[in-house]
Phi, psi and omega in degrees: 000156184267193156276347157297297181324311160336310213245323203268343211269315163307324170309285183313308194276351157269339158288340206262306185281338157314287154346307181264359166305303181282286201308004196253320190307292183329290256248349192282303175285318167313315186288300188295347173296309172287331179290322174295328179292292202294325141347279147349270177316280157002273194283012175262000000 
């Protein structure tokens, strides 16, 4: 492989864990976003 190949083939695989950082951060924020709305909801 060359060195070009080397740096784009690296390029992808730090968006791909980027990518999968933020989706665990979301989905992370979400569940507790639904546990605090419901909670909420609960004592009004």
């Amino acid at each position: 492989m060359s060195i070009s190949n080397i740096k784009i083939l690296k390029k992808i695989l730090d968006f791909k864990a980027t990518i999968i950082k933020t989706g665990i951060f979301v989905s992370l924020a979400a569940y507790w976003g639904v546990i605090l709305v419901g909670t909420f909801i609960t004592f009004n």
